[in-house]
PyMOL Python script that loads the backbone (N, CA, C, O; Angstrom):
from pymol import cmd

cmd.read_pdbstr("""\
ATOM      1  N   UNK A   1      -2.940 -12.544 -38.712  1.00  0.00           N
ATOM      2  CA  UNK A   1      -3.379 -11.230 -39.139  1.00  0.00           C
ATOM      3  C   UNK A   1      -4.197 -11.355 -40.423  1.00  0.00           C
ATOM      4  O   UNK A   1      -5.306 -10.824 -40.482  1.00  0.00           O
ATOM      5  N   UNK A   2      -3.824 -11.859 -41.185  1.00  0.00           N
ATOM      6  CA  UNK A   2      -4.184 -12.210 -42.310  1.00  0.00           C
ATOM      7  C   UNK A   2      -6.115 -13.166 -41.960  1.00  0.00           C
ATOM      8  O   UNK A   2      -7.205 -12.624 -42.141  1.00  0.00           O
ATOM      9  N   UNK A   3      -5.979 -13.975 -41.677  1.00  0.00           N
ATOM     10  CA  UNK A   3      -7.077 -14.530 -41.170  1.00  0.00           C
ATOM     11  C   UNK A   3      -7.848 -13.495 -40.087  1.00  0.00           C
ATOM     12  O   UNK A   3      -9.015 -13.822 -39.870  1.00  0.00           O
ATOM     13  N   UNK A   4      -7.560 -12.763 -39.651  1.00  0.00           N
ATOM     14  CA  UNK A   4      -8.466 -11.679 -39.047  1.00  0.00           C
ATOM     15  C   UNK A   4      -9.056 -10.847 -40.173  1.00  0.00           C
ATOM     16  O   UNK A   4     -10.215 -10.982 -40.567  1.00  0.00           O
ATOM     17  N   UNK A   5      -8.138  -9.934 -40.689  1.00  0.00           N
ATOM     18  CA  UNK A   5      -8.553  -9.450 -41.704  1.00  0.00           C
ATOM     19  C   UNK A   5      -9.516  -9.345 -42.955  1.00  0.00           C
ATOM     20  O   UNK A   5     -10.224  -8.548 -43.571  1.00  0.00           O
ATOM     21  N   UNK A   6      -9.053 -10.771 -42.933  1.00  0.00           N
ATOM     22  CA  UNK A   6     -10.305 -11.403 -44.419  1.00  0.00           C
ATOM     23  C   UNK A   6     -11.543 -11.318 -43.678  1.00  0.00           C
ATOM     24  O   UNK A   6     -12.525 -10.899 -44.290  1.00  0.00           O
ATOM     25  N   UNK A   7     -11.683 -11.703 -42.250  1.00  0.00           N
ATOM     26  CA  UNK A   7     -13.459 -11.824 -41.540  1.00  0.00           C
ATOM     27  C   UNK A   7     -13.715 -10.392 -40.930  1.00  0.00           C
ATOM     28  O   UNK A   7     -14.709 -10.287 -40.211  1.00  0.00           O
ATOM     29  N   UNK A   8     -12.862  -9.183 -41.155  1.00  0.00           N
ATOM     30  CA  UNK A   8     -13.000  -7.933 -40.804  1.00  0.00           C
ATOM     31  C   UNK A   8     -13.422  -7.383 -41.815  1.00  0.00           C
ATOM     32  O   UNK A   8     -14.443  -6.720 -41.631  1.00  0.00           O
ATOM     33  N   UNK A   9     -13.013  -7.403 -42.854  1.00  0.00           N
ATOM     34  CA  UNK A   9     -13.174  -6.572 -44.621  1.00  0.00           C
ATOM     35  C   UNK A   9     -13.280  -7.414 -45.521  1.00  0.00           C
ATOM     36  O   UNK A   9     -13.064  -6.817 -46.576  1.00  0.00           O
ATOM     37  N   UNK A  10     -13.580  -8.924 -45.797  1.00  0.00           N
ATOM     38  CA  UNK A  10     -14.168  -9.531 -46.646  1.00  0.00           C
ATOM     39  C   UNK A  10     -15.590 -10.374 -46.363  1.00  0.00           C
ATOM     40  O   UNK A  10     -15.491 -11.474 -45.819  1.00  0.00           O
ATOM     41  N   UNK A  11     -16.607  -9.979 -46.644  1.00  0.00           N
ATOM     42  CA  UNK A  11     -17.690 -10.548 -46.538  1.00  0.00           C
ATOM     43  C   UNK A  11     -17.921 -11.965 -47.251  1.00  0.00           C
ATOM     44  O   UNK A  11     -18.564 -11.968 -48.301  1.00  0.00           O
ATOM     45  N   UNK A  12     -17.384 -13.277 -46.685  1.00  0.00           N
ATOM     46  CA  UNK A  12     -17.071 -14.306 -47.346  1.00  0.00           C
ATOM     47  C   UNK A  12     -18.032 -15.163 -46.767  1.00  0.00           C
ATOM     48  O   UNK A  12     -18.734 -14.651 -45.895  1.00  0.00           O
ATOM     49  N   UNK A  13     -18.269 -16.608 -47.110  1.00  0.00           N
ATOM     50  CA  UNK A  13     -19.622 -17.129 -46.480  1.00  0.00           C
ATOM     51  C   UNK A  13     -19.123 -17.622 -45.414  1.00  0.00           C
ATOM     52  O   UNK A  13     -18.506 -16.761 -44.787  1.00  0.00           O
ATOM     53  N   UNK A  14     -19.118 -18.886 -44.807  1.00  0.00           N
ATOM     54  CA  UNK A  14     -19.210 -18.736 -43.677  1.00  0.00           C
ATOM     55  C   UNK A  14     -18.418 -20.364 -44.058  1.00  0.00           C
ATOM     56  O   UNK A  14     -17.790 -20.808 -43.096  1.00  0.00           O
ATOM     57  N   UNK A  15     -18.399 -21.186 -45.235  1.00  0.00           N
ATOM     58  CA  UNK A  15     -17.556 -22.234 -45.322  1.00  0.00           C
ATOM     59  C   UNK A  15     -16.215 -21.746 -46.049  1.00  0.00           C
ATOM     60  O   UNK A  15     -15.143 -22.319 -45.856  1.00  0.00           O
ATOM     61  N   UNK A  16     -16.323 -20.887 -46.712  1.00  0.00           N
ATOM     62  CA  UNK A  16     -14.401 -19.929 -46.770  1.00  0.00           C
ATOM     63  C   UNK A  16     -13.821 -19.536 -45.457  1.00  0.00           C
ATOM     64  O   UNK A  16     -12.657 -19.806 -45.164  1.00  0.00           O
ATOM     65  N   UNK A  17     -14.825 -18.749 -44.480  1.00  0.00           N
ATOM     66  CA  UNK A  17     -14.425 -18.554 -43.317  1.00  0.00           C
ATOM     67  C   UNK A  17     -13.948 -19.870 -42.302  1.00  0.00           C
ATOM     68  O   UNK A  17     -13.035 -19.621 -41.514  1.00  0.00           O
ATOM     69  N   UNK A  18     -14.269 -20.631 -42.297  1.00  0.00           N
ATOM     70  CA  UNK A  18     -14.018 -21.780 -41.825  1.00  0.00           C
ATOM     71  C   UNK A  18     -12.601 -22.501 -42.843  1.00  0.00           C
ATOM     72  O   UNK A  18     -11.737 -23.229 -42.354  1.00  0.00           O
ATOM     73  N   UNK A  19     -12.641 -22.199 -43.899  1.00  0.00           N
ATOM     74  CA  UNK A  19     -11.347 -23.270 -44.563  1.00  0.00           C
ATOM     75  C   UNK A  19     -10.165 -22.407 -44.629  1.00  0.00           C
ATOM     76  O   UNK A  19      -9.052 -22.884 -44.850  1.00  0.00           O
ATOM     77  N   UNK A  20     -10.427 -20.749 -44.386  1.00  0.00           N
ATOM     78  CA  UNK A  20      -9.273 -19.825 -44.175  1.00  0.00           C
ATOM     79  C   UNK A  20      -8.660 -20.244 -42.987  1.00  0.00           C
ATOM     80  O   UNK A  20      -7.434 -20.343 -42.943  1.00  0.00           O
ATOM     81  N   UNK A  21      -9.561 -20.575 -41.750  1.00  0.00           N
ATOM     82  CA  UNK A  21      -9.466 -20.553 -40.365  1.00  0.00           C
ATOM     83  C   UNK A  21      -8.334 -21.677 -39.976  1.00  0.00           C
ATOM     84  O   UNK A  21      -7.270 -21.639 -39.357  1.00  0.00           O
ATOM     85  N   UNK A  22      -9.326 -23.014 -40.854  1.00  0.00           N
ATOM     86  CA  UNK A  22      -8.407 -24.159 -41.218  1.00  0.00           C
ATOM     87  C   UNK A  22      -6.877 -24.215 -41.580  1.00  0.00           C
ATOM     88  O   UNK A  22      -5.873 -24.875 -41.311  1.00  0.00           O
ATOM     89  N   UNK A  23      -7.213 -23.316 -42.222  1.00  0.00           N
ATOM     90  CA  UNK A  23      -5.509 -23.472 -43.331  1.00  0.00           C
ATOM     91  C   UNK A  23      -4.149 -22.724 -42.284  1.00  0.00           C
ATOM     92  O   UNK A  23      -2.948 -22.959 -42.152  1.00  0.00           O
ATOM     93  N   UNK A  24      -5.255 -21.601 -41.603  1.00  0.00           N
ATOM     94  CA  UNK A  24      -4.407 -20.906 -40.480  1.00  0.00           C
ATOM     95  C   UNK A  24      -3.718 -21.892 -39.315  1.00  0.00           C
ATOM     96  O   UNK A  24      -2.529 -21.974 -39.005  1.00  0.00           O
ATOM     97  N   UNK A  25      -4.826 -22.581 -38.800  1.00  0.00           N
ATOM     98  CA  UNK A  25      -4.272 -23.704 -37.621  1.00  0.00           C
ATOM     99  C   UNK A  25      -3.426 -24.599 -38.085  1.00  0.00           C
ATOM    100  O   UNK A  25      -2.542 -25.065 -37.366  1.00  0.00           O
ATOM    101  N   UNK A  26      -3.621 -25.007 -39.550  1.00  0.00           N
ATOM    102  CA  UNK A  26      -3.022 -26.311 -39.761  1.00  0.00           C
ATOM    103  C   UNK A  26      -1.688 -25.722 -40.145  1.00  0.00           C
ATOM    104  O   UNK A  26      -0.919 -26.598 -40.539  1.00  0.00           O
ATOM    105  N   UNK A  27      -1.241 -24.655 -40.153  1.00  0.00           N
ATOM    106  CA  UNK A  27       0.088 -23.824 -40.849  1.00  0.00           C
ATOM    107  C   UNK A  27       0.726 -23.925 -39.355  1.00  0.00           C
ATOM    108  O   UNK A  27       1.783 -24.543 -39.229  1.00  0.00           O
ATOM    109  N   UNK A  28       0.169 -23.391 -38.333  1.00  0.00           N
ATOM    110  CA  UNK A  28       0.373 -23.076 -36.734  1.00  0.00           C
ATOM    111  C   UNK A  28       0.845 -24.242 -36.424  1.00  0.00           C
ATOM    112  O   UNK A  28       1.914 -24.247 -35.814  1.00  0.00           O
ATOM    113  N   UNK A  29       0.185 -25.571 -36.756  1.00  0.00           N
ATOM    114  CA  UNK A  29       0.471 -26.861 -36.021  1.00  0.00           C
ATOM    115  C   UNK A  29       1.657 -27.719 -36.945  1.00  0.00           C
ATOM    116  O   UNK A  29       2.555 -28.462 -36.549  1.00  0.00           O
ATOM    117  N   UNK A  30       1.307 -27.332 -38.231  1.00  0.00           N
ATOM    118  CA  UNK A  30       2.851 -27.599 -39.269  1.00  0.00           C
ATOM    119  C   UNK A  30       3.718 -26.904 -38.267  1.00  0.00           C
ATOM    120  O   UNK A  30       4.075 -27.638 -37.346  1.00  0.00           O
ATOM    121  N   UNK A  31       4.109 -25.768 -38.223  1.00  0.00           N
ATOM    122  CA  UNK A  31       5.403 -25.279 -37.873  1.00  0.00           C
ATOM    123  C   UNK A  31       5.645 -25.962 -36.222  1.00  0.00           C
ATOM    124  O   UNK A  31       6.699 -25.602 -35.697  1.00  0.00           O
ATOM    125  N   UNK A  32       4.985 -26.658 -35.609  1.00  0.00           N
ATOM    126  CA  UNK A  32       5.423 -26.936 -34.225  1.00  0.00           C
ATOM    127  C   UNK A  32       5.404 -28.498 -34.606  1.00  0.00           C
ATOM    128  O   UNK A  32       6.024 -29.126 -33.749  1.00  0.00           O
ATOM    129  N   UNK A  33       4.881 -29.337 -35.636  1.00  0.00           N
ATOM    130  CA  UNK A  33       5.523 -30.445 -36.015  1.00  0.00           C
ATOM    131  C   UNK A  33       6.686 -30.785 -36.566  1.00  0.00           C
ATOM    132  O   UNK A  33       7.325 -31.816 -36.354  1.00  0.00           O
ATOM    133  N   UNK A  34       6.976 -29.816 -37.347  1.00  0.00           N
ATOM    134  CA  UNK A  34       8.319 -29.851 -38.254  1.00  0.00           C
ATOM    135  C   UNK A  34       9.303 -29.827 -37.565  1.00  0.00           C
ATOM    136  O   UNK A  34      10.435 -30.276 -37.743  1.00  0.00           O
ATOM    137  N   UNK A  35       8.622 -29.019 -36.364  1.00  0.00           N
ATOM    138  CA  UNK A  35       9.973 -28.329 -35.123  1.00  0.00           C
ATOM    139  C   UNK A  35      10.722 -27.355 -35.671  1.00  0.00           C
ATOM    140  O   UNK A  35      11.919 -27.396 -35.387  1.00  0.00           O
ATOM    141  N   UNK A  36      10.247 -26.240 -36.580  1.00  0.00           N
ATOM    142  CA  UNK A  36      10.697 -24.947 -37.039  1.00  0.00           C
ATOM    143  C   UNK A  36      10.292 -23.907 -35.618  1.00  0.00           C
ATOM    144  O   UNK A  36      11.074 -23.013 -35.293  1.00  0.00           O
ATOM    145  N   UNK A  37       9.236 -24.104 -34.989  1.00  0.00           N
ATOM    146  CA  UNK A  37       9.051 -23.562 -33.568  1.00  0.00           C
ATOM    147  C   UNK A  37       8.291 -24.016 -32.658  1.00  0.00           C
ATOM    148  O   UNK A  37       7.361 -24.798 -32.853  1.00  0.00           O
ATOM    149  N   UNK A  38       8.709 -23.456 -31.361  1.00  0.00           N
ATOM    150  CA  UNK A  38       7.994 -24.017 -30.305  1.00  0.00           C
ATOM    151  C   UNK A  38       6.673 -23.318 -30.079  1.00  0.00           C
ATOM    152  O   UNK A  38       6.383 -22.171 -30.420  1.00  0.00           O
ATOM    153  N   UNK A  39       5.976 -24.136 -29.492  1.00  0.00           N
ATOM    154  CA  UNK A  39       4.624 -23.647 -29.351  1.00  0.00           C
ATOM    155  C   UNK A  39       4.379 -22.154 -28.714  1.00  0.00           C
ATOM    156  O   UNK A  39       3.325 -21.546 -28.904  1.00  0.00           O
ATOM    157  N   UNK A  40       5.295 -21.712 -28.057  1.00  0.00           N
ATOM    158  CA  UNK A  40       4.958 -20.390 -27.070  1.00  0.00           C
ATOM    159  C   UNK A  40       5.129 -19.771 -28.291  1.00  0.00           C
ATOM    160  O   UNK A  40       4.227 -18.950 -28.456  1.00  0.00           O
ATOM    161  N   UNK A  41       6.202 -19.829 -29.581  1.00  0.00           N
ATOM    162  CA  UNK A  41       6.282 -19.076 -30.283  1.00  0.00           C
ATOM    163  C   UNK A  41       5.125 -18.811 -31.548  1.00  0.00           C
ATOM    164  O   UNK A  41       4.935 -17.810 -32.240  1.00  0.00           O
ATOM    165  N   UNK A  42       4.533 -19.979 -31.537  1.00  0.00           N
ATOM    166  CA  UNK A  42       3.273 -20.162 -32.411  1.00  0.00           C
ATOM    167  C   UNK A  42       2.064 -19.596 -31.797  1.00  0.00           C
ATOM    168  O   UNK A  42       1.219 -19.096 -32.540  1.00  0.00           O
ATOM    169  N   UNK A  43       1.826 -19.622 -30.130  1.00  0.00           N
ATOM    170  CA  UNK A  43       0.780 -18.775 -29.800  1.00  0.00           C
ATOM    171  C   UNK A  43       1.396 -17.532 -29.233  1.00  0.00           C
ATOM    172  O   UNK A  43       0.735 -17.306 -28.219  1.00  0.00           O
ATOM    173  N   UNK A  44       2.206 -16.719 -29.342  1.00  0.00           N
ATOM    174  CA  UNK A  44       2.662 -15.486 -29.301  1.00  0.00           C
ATOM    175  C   UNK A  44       2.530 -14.779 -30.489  1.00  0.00           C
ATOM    176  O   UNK A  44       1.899 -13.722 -30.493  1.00  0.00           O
ATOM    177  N   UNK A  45       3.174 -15.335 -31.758  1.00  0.00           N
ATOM    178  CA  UNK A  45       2.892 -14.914 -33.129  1.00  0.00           C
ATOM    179  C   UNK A  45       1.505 -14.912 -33.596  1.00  0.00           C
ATOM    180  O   UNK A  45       1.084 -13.992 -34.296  1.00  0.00           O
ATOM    181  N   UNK A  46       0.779 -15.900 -33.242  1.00  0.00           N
ATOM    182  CA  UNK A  46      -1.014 -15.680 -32.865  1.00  0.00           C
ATOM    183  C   UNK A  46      -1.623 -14.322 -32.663  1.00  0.00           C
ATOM    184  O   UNK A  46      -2.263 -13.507 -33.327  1.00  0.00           O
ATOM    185  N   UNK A  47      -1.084 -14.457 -31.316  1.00  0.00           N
ATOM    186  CA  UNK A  47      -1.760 -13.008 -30.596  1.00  0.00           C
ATOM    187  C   UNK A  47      -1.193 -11.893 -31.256  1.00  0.00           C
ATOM    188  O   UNK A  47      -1.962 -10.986 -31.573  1.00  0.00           O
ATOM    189  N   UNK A  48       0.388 -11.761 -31.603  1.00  0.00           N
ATOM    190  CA  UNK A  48       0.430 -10.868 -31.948  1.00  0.00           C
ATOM    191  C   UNK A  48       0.102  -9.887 -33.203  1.00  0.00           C
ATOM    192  O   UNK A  48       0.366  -8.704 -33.418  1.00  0.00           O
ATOM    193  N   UNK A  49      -0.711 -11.068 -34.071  1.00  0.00           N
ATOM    194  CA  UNK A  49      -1.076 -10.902 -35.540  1.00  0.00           C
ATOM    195  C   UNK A  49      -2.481 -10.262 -35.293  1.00  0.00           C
ATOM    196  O   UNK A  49      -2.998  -9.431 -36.040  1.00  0.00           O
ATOM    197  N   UNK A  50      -3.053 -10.781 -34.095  1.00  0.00           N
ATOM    198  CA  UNK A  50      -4.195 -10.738 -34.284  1.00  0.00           C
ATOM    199  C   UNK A  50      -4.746  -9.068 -33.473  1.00  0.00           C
ATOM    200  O   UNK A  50      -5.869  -8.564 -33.484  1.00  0.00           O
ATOM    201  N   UNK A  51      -3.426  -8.539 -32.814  1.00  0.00           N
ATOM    202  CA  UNK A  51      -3.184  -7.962 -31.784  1.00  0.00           C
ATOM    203  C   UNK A  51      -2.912  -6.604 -32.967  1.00  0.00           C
ATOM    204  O   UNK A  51      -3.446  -5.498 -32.880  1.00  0.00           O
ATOM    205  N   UNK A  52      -1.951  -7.045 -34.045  1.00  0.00           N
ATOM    206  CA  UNK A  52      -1.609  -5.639 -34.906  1.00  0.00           C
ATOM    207  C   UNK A  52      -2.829  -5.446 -35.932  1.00  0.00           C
ATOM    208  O   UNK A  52      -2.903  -4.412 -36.596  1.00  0.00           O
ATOM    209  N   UNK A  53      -3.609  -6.283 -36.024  1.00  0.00           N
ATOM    210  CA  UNK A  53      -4.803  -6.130 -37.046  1.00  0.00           C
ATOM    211  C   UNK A  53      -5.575  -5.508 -36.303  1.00  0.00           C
ATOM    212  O   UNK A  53      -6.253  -4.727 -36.971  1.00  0.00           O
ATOM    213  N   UNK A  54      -5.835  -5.470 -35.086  1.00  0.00           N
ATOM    214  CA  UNK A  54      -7.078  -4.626 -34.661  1.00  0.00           C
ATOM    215  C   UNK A  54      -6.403  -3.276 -34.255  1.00  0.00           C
ATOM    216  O   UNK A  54      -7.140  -2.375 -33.853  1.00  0.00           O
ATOM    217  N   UNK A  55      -5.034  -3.068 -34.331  1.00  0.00           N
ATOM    218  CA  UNK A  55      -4.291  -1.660 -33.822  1.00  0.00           C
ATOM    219  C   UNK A  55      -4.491  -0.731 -35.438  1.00  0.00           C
ATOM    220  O   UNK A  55      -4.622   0.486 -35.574  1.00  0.00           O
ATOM    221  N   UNK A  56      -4.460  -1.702 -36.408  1.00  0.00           N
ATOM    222  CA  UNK A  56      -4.355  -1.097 -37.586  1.00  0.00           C
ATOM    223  C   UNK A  56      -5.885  -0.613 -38.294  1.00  0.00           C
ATOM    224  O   UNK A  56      -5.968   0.245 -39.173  1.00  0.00           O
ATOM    225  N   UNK A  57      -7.025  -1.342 -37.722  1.00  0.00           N
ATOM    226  CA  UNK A  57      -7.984  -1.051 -37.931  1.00  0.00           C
ATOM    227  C   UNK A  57      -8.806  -0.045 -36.840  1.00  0.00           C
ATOM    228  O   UNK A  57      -9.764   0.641 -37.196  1.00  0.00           O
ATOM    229  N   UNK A  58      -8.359  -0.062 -35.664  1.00  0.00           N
ATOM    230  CA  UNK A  58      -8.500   1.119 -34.202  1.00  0.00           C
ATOM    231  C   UNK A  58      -8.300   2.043 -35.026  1.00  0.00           C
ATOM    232  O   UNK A  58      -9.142   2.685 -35.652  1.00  0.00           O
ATOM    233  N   UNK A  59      -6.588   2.177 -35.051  1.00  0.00           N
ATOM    234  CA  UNK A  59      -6.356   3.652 -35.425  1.00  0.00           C
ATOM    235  C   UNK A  59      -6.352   4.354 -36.603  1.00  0.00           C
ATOM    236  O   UNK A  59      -5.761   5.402 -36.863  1.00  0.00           O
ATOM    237  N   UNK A  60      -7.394   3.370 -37.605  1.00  0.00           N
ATOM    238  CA  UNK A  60      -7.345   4.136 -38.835  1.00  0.00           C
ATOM    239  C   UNK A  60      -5.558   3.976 -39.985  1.00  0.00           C
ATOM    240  O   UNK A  60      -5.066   4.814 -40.741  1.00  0.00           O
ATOM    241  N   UNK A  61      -5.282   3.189 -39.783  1.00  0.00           N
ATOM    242  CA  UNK A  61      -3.623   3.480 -40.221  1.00  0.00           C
ATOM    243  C   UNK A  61      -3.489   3.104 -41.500  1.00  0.00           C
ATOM    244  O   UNK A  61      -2.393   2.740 -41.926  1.00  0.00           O
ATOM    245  N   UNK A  62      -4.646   3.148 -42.313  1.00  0.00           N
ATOM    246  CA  UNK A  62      -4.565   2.574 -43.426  1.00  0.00           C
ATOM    247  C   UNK A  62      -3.883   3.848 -44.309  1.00  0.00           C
ATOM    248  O   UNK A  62      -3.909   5.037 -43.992  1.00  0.00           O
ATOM    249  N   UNK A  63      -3.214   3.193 -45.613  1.00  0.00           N
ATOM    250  CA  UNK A  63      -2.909   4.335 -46.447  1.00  0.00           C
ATOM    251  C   UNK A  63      -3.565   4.656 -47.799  1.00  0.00           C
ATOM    252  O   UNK A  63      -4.110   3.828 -48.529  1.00  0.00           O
ATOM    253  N   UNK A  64      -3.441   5.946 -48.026  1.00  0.00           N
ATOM    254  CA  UNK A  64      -4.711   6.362 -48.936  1.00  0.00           C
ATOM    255  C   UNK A  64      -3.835   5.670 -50.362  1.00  0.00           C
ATOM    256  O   UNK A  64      -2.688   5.229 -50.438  1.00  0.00           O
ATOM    257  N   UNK A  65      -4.865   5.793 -51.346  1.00  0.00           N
ATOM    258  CA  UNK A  65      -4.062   4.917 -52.889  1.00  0.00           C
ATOM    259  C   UNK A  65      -3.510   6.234 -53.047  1.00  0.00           C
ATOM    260  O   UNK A  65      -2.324   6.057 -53.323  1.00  0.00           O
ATOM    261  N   UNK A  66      -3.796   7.623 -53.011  1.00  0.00           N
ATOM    262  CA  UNK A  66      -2.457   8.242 -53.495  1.00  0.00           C
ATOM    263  C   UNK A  66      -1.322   8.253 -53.133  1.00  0.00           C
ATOM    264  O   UNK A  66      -0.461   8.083 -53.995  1.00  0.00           O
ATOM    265  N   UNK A  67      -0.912   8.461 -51.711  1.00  0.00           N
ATOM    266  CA  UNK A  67       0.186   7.898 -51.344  1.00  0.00           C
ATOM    267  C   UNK A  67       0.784   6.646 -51.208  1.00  0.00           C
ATOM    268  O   UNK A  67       1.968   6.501 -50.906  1.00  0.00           O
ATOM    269  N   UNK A  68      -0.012   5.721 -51.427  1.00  0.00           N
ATOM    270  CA  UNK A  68       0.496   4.211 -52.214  1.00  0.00           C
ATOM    271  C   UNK A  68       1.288   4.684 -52.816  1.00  0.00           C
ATOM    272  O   UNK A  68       2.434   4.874 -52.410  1.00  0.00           O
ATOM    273  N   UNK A  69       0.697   5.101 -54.353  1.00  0.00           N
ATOM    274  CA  UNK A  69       0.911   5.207 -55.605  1.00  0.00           C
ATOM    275  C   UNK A  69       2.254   6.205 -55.226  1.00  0.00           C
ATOM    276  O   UNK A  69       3.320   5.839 -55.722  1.00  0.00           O
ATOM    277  N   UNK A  70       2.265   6.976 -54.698  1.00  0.00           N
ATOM    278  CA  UNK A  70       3.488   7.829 -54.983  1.00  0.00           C
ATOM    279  C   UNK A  70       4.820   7.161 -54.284  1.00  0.00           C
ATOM    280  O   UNK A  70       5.992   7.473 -54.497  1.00  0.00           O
ATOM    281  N   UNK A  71       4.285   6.095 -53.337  1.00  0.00           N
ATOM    282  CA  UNK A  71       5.751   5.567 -52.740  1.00  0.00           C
ATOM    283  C   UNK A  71       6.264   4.204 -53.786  1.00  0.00           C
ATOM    284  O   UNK A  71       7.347   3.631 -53.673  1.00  0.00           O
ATOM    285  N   UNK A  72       5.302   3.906 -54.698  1.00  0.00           N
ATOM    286  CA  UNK A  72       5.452   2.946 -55.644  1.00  0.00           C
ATOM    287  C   UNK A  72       6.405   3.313 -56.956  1.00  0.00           C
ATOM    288  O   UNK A  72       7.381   2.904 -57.584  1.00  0.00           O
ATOM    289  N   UNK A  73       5.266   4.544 -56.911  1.00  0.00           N
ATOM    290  CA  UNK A  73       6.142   4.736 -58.674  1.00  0.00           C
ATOM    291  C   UNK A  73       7.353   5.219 -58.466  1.00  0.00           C
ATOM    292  O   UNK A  73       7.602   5.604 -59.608  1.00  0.00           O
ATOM    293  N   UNK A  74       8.467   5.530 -57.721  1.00  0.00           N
ATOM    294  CA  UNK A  74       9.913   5.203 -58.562  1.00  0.00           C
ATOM    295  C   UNK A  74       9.944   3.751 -58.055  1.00  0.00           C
ATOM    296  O   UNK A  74       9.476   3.120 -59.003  1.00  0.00           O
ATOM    297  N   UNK A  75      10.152   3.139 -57.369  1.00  0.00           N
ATOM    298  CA  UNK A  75      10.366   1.803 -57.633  1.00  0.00           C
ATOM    299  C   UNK A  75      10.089   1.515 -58.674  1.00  0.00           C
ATOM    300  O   UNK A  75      11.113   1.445 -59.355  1.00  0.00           O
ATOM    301  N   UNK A  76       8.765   1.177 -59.509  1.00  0.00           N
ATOM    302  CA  UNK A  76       7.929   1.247 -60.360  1.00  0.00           C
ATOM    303  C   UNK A  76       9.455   1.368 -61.736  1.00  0.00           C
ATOM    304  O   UNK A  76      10.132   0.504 -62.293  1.00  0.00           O
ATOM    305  N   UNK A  77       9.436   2.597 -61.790  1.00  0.00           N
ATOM    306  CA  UNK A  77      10.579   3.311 -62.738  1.00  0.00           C
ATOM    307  C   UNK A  77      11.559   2.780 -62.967  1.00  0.00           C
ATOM    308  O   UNK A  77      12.166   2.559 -64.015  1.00  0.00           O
ATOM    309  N   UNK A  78      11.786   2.492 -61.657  1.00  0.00           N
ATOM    310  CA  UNK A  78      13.430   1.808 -61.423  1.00  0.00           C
ATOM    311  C   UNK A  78      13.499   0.468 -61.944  1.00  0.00           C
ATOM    312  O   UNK A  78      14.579   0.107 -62.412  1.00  0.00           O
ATOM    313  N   UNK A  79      12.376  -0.452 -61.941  1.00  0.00           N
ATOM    314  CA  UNK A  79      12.298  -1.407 -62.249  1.00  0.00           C
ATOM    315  C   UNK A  79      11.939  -1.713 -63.666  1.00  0.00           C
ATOM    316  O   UNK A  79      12.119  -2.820 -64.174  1.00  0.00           O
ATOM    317  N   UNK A  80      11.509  -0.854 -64.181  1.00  0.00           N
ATOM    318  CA  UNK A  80      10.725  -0.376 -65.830  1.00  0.00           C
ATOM    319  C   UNK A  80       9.412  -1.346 -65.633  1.00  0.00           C
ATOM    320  O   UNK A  80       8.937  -2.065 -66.513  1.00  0.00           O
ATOM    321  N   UNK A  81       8.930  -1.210 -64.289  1.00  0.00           N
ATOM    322  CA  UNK A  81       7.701  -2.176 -64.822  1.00  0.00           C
ATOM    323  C   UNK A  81       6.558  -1.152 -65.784  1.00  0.00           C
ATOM    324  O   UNK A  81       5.554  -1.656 -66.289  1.00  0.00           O
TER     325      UNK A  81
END
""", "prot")
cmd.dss("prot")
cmd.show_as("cartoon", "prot")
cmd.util.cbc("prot")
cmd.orient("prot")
């Protein structure tokens, strides 16, 4: 998701786009070397990242900074940041 995203809303050149892309596969192929998961689960979590980034950009689901901001600040408070 994350690697979709950056080539949806960051206009980056085209060798960031490639070493983001990189860092994505080589994370994908870490976790099925380590044997933290199996591969169906590495290309399921794939699709499905790539599957909620375009649902979130379809339907508009972004949230405005004021209501950010208002679900932040008591946390915010609570925390005395």
């Amino acid at each position: 998701m994350f690697n979709m995203f950056l080539f949806m809303h960051i206009h980056i050149s085209v060798l960031w786009q490639l070493t983001v892309f990189l860092w994505a596969v080589s994370v994908a192929f870490s976790r099925i070397l380590l044997g933290r998961h199996h591969i169906s689960d590495v290309i399921v979590g794939s699709v499905l990242g790539c599957m909620e980034c375009s649902a979130v950009n379809c339907c508009n689901l972004w949230l405005s900074p004021e209501l950010c901001a208002y679900i932040i600040l008591p946390i915010q408070e609570e925390l005395h940041l």
